[in-house]
MISE-655936 format. One record per atom (N, C-alpha, C): residue in three letters; atom name; x, y negated, z; residue number from 1. Coordinates in pm, whole numbers, padded with zeros to 5 digits. Each point is the difference from the previous one (the first is absolute). Layout:
BEGIN
rest:atom:c1:c2:c3:nr
ALA:CA:X:Y:Z:NUM
...
END
This chain:
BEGIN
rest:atom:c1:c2:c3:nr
UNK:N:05145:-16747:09671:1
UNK:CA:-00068:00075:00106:1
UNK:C:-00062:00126:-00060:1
UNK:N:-00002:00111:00023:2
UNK:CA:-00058:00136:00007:2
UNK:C:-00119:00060:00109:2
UNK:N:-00132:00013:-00045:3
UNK:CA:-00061:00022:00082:3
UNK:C:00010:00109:00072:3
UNK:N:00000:00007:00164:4
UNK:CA:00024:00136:00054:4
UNK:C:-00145:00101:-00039:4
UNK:N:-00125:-00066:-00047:5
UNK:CA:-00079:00098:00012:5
UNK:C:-00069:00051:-00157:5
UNK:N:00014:-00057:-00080:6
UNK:CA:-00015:-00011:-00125:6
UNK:C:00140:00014:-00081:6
UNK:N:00091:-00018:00039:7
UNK:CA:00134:-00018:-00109:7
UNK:C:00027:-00118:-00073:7
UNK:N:-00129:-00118:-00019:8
UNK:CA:00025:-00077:-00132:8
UNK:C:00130:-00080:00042:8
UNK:N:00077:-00051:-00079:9
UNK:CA:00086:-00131:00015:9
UNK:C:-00056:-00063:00002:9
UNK:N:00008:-00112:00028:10
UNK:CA:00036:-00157:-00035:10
UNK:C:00122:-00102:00022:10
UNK:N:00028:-00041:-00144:11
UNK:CA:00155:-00001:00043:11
UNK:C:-00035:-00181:00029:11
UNK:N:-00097:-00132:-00017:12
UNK:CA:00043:-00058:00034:12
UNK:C:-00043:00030:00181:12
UNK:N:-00042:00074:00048:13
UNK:CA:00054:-00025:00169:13
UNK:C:00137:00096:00001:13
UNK:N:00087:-00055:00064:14
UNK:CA:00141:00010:00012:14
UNK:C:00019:00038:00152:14
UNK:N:00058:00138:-00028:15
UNK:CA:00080:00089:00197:15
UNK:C:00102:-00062:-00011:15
UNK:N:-00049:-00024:00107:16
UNK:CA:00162:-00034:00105:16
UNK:C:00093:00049:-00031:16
UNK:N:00136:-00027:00013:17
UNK:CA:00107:00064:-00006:17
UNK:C:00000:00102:00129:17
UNK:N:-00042:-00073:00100:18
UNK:CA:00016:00062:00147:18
UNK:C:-00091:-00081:00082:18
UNK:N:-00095:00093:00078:19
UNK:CA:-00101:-00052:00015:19
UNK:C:00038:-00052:00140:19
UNK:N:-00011:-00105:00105:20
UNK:CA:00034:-00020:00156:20
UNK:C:-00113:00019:00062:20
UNK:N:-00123:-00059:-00033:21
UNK:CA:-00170:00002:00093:21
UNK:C:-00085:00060:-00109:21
UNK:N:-00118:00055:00050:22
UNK:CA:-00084:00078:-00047:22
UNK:C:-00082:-00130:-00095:22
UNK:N:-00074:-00010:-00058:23
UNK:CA:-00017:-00081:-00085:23
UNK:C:-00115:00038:-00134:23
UNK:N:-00076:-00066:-00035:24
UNK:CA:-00084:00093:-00133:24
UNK:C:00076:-00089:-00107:24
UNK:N:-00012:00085:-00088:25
UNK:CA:00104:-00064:-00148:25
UNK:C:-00159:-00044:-00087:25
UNK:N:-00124:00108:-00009:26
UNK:CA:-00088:-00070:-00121:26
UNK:C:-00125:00082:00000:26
UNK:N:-00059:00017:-00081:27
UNK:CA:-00142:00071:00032:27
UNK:C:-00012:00080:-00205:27
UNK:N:00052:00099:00051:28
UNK:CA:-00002:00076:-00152:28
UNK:C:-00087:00002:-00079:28
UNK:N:00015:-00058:-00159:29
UNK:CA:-00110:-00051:-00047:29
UNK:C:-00065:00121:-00060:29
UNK:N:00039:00143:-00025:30
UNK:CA:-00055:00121:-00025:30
UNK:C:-00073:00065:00118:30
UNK:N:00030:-00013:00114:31
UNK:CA:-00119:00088:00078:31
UNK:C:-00054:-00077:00113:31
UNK:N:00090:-00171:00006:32
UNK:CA:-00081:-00075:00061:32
UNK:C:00064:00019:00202:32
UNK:N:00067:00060:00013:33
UNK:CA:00052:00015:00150:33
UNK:C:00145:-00072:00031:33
UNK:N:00003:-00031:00109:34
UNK:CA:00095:-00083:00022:34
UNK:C:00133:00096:00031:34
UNK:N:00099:-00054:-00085:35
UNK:CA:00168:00034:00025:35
UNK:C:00046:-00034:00099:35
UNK:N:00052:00027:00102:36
UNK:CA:00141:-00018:00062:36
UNK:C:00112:00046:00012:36
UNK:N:00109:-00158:00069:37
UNK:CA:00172:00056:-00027:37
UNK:C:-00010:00024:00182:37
UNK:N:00063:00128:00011:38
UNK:CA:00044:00015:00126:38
UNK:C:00154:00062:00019:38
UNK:N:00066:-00079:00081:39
UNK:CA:00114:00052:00046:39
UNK:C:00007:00099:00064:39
UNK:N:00172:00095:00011:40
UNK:CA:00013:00113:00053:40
UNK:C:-00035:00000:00162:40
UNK:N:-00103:00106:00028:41
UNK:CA:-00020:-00003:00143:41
UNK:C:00136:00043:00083:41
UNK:N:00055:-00082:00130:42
UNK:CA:00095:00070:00055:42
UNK:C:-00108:00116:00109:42
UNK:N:00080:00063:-00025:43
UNK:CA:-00042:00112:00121:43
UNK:C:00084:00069:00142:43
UNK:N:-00058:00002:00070:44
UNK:CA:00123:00034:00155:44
UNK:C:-00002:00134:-00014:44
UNK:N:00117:00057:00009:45
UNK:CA:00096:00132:00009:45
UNK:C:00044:00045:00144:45
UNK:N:-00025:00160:00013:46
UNK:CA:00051:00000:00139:46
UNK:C:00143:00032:-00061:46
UNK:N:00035:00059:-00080:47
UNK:CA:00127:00024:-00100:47
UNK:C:00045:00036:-00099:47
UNK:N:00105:-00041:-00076:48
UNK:CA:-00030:00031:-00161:48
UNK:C:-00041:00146:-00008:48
UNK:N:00085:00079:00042:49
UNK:CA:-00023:00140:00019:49
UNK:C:-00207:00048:-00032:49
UNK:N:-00008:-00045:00087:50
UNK:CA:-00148:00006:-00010:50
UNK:C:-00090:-00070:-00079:50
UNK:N:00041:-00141:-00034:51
UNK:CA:-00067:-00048:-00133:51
UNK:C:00031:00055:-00130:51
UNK:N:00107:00059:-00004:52
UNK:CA:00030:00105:-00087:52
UNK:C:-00111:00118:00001:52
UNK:N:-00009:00099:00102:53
UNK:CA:-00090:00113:-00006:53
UNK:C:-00187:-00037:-00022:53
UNK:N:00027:-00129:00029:54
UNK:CA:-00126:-00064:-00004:54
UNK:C:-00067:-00022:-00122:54
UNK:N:00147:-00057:-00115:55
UNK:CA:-00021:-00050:-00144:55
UNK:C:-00042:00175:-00061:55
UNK:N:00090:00082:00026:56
UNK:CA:-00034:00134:-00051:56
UNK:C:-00120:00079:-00005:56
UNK:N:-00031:-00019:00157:57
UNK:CA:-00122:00071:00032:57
UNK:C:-00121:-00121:-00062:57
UNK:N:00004:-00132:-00043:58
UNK:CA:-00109:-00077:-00077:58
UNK:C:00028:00057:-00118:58
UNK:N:00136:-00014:-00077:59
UNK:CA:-00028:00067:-00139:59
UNK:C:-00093:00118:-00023:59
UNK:N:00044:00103:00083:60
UNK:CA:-00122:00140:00027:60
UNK:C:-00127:-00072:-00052:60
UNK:N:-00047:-00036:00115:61
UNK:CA:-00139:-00055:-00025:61
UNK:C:-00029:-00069:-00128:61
UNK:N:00089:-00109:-00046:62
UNK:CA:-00056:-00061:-00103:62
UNK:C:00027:00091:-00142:62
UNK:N:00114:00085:-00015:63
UNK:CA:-00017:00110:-00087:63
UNK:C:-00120:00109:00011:63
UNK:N:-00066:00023:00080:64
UNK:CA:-00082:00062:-00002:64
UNK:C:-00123:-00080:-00016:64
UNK:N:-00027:-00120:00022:65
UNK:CA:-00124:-00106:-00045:65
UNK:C:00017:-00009:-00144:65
UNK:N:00127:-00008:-00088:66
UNK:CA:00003:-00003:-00125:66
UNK:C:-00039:00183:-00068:66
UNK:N:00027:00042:00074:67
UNK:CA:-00075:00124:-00102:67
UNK:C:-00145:00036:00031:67
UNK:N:-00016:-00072:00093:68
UNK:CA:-00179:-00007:00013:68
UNK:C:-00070:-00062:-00150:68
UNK:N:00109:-00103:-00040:69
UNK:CA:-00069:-00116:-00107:69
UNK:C:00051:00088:-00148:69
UNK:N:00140:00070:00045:70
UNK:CA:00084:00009:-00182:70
UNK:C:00018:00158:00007:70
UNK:N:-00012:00001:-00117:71
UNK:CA:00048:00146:-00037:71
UNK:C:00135:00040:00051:71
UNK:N:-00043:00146:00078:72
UNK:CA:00119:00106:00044:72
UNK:C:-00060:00051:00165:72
UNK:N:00077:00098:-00025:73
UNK:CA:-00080:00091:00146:73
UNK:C:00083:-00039:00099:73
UNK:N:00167:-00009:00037:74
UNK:CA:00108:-00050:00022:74
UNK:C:00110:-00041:-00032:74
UNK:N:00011:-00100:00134:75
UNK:CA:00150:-00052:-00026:75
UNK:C:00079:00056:00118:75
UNK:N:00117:00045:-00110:76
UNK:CA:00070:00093:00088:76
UNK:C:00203:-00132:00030:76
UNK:N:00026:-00012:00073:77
UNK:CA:00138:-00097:00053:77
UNK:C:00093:00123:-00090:77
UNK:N:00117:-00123:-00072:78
UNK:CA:00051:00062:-00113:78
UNK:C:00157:-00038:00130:78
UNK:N:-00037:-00035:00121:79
UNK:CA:00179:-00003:00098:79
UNK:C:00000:-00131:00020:79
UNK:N:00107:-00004:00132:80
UNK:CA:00023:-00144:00042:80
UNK:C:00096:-00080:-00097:80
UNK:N:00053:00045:-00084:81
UNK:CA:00121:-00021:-00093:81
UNK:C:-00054:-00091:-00098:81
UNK:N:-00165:00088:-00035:82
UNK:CA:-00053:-00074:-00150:82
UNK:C:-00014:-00130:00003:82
UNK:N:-00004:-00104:-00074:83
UNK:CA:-00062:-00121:-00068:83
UNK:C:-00178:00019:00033:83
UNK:N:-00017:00087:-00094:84
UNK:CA:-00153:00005:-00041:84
UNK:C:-00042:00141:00114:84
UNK:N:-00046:-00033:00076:85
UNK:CA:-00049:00070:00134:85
UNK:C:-00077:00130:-00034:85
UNK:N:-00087:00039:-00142:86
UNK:CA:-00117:00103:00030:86
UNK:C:00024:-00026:-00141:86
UNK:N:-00070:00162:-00037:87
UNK:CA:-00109:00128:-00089:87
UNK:C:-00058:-00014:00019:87
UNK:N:-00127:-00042:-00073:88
UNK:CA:-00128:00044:-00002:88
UNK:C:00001:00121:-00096:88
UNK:N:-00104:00112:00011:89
UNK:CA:-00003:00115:-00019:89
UNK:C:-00162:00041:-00067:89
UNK:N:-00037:00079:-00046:90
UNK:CA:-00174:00012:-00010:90
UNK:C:00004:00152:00060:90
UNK:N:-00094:00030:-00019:91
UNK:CA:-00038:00154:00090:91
UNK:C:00052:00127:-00023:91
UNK:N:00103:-00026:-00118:92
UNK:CA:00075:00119:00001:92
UNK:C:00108:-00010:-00019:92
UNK:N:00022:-00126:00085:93
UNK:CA:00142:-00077:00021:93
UNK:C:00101:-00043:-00143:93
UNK:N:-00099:-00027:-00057:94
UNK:CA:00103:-00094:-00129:94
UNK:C:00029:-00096:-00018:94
UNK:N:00088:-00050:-00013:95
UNK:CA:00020:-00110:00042:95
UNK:C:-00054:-00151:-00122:95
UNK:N:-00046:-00138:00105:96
UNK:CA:-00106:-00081:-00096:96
UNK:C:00071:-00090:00021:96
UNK:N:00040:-00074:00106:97
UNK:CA:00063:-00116:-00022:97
UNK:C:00102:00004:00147:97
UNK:N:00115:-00099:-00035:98
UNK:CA:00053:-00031:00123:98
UNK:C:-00059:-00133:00079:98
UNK:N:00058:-00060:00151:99
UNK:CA:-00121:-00059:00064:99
UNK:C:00086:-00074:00111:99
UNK:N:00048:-00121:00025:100
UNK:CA:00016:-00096:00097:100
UNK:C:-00024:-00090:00048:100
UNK:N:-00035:-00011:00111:101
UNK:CA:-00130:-00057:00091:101
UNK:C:00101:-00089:00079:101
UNK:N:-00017:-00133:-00025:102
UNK:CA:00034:-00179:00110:102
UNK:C:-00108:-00005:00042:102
UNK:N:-00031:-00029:00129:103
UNK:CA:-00053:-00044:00108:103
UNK:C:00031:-00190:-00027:103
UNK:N:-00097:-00069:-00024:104
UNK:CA:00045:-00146:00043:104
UNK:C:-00120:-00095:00101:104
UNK:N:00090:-00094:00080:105
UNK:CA:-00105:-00037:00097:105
UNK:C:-00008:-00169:-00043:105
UNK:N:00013:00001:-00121:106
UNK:CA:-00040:-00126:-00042:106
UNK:C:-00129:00013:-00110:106
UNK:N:-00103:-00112:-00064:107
UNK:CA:-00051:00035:-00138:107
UNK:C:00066:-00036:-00087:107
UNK:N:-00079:00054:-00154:108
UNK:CA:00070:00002:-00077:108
UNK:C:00028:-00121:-00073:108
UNK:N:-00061:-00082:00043:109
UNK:CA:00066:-00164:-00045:109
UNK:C:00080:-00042:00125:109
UNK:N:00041:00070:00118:110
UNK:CA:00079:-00023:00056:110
UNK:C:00203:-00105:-00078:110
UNK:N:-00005:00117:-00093:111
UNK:CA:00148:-00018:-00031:111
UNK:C:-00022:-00017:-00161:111
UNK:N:00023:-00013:-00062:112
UNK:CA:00053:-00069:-00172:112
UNK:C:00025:00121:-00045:112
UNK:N:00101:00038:00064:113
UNK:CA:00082:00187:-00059:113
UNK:C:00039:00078:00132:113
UNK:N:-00102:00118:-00028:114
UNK:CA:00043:00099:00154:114
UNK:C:00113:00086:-00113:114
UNK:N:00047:00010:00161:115
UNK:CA:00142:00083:-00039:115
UNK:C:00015:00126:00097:115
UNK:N:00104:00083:-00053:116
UNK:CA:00052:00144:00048:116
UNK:C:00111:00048:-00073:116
UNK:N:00085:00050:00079:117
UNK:CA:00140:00038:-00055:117
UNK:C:-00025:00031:-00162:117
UNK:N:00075:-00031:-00089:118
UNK:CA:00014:00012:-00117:118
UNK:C:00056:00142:-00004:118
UNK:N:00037:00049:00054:119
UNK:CA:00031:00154:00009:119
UNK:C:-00133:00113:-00043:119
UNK:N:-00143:-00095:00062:120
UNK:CA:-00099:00121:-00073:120
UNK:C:00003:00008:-00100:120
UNK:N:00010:-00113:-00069:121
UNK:CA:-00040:-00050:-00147:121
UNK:C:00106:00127:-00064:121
UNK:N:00098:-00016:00027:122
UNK:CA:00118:00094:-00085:122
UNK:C:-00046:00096:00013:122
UNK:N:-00040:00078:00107:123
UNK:CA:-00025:00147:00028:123
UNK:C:-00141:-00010:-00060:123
UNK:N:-00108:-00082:00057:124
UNK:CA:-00104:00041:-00127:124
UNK:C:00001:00005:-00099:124
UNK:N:00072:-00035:-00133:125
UNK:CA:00039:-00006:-00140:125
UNK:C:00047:00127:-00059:125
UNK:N:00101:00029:00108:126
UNK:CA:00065:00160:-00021:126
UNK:C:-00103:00101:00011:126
UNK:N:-00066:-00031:00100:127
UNK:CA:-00097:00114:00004:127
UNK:C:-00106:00003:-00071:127
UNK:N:-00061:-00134:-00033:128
UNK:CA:-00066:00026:-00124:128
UNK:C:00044:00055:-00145:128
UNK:N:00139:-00061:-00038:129
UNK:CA:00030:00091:-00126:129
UNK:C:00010:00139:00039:129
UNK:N:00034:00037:00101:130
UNK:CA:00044:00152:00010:130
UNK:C:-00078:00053:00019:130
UNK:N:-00110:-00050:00030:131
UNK:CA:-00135:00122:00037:131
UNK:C:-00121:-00020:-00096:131
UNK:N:-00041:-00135:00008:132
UNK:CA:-00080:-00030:-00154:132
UNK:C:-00119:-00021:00087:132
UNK:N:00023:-00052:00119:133
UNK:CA:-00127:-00063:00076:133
UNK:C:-00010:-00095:00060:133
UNK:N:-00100:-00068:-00001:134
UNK:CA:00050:-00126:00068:134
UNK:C:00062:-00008:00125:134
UNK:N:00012:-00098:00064:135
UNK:CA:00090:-00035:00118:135
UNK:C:-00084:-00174:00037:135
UNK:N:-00057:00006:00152:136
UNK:CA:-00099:-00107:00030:136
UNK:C:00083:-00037:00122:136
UNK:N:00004:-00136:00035:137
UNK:CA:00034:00009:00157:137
UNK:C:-00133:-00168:00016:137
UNK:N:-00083:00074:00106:138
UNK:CA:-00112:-00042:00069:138
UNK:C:00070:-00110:00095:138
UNK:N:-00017:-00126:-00001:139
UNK:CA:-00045:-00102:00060:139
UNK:C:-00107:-00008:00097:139
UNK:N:-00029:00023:00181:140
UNK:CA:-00112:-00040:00031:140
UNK:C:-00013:-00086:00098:140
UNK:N:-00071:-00162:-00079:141
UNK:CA:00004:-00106:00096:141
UNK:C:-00087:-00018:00085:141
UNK:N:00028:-00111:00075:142
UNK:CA:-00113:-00005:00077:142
UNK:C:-00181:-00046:-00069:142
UNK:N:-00036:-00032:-00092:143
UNK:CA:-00093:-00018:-00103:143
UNK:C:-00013:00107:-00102:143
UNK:N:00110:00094:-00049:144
UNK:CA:-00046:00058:-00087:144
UNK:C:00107:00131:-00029:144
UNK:N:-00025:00111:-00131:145
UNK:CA:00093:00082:-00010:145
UNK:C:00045:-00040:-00140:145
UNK:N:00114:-00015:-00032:146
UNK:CA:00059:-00004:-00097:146
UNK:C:00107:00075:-00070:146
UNK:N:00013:00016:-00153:147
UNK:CA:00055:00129:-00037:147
UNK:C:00113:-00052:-00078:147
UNK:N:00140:00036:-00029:148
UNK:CA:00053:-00004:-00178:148
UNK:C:00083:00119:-00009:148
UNK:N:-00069:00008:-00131:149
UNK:CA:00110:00147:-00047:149
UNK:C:00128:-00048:-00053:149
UNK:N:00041:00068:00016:150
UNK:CA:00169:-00024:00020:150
UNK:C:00018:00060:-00175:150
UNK:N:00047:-00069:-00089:151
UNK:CA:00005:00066:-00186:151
UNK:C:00160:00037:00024:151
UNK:N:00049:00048:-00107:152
UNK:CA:00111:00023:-00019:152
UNK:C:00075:-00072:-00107:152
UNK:N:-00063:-00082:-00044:153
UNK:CA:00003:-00078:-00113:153
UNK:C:00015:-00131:00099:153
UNK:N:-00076:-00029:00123:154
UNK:CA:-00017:-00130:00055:154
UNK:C:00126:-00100:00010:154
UNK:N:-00084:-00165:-00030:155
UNK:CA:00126:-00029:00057:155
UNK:C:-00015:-00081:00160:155
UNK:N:00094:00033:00130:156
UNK:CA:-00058:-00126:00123:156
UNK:C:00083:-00010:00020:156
UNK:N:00028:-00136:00090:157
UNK:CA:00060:-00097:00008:157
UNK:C:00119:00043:00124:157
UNK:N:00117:-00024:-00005:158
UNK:CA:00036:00058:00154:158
UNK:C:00030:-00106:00058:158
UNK:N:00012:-00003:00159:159
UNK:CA:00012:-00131:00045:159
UNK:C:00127:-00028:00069:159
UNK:N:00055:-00064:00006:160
UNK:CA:00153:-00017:00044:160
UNK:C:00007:-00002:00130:160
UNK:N:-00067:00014:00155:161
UNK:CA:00086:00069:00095:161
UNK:C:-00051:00108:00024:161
UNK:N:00060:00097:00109:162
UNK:CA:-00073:00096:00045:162
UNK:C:-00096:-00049:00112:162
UNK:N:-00100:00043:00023:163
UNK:CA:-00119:00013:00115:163
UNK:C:-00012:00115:00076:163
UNK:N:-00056:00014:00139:164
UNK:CA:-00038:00109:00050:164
UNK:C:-00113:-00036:00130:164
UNK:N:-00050:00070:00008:165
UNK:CA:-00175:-00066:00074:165
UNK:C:00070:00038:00164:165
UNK:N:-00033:-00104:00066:166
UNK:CA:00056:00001:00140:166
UNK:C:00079:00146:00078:166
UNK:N:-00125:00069:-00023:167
UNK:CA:00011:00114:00083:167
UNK:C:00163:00124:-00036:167
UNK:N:00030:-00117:-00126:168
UNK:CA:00107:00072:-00064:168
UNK:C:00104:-00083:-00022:168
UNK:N:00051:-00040:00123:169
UNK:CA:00108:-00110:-00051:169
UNK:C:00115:00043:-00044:169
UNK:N:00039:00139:00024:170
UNK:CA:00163:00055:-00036:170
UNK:C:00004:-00004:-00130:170
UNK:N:-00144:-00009:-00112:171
UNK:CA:-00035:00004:-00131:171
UNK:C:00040:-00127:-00060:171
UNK:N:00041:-00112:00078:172
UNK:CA:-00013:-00137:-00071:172
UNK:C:00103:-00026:-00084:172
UNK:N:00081:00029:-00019:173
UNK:CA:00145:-00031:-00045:173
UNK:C:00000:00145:-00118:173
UNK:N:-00061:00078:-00003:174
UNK:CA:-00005:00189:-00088:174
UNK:C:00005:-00105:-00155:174
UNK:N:00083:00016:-00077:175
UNK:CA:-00046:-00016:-00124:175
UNK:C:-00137:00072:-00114:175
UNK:N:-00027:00051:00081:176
UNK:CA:-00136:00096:-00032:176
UNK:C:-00105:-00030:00018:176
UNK:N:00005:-00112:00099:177
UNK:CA:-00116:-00049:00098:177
UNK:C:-00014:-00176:-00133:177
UNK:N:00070:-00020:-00087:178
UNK:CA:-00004:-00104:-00097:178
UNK:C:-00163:00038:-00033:178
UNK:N:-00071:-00101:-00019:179
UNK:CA:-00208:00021:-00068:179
UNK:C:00000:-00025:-00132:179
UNK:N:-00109:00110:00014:180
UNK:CA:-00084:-00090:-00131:180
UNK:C:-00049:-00076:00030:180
UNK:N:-00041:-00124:-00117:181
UNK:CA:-00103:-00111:00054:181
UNK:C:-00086:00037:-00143:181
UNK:N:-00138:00040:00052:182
UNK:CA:-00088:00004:-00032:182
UNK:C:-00132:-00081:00014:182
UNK:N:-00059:-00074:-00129:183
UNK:CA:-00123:-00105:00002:183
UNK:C:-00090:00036:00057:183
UNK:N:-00079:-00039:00075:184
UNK:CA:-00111:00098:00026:184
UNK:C:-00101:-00041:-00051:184
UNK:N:-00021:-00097:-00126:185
UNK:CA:-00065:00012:-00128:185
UNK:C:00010:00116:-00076:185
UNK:N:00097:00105:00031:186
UNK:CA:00028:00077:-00068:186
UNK:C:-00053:00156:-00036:186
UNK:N:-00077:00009:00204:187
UNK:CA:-00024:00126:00034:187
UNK:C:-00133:00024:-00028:187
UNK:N:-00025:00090:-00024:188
UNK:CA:-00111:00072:-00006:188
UNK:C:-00076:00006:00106:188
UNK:N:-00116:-00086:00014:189
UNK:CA:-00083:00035:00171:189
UNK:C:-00106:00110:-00009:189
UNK:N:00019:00087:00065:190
UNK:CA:-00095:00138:00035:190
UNK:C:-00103:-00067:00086:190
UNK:N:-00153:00104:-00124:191
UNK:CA:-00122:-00073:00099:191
UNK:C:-00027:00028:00158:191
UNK:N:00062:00088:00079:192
UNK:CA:-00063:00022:00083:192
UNK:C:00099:-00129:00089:192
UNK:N:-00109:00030:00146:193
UNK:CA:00048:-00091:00089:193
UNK:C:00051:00055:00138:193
UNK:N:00004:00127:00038:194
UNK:CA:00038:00076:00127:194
UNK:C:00101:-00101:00080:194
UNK:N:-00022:-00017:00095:195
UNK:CA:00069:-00046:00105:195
UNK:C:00040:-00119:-00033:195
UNK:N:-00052:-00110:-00103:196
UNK:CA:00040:-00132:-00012:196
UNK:C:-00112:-00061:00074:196
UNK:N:00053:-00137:-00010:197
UNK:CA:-00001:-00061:00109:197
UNK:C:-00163:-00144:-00034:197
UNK:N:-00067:-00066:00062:198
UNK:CA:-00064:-00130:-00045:198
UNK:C:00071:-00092:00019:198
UNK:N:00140:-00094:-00087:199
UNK:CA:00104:-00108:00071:199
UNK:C:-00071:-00079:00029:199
UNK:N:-00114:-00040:-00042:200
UNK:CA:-00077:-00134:00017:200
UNK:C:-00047:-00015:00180:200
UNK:N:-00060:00137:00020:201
UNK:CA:-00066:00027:00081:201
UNK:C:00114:00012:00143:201
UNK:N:00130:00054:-00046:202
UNK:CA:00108:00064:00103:202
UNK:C:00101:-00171:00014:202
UNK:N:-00047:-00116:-00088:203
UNK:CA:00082:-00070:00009:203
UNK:C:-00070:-00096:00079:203
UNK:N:-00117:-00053:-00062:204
UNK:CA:-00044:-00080:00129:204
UNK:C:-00069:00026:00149:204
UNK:N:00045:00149:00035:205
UNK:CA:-00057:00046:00095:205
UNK:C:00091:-00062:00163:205
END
């Protein structure tokens, strides 16, 4: 288990592979608050089309909540084409790091290993050797924000089918759409808390 608000592990409480009911896993013995596993929220769509413009126009927002917290003046969209979505820039537009932002509606002991096309991973690697800056893609669950920089040296795991999140079913079968599976013992949790959630509070309500 990984605390969403502190970071500590503890590896003997054990995530789910896949979480089905909301549930508390343990009470973190570093800051003393209680963990929970929550499954992916479904959400009603008037159409993909629009849960699409929807996911975009949230990235906006939550890219711009992260430069409230991290260094850079903007993030500027590097095309619909890219892997790794954004530039960040400082004030006389030089460039500091690259920047891709998941939206997830589960927590982060929800799942064992969150995943996303293994396709960033490649394109973040490249772009870190070629530019000599890092490359982050932001995790933000429903409990917390979470970070990993993408090395060029790294090694992750790829996972043998392809996936694609509802709103994108023509994606399911894309050999591109194959994940990483990533621990989420692994990630880096950022202190702030913007727009997360109380599960304790949202679960037995």
């Amino acid at each position: 288990m990984i605390c969403p608000y502190c970071g500590s592990v503890d590896e003997d409480m054990k995530i789910p592979q896949k979480t089905k009911d909301a549930h508390k896993l343990g009470t973190c013995s570093n800051c003393q608050r209680e963990v929970w596993a929550c499954p992916t929220t479904k959400r009603s769509e008037s159409s993909p089309l629009e849960t699409v413009r929807e996911g975009e126009s949230r990235e906006e927002t939550l890219a711009r909540i992260y430069l409230e917290h991290e260094e850079g003046e903007e993030s500027i969209e590097r095309g619909k084409a890219a892997d790794i979505d954004r530039r960040v820039v400082d004030g006389d537009a030089g460039l500091l790091y690259f920047l891709e932002i998941k939206e997830r509606s589960c927590s982060l002991n929800g799942y064992r290993k969150t995943k996303f096309p293994f396709a960033k991973i490649e394109e973040g690697k490249e772009l870190a050797e070629e530019h000599g800056v890092p490359v982050f893609i932001i995790l933000k669950f429903r409990d917390c924000w979470a970070r990993l920089e993408v090395k060029p040296e790294g090694d992750y795991e790829e996972g043998d089918e392809p996936f694609a999140p509802r709103y994108r079913p023509w994606q399911r079968n894309k050999d591109r759409q194959v994940p990483v599976m990533i621990p989420v013992e692994e990630l880096e949790i950022l202190p702030w808390r913007d727009e997360c959630e109380d599960i304790k509070s949202s679960s037995e309500s």
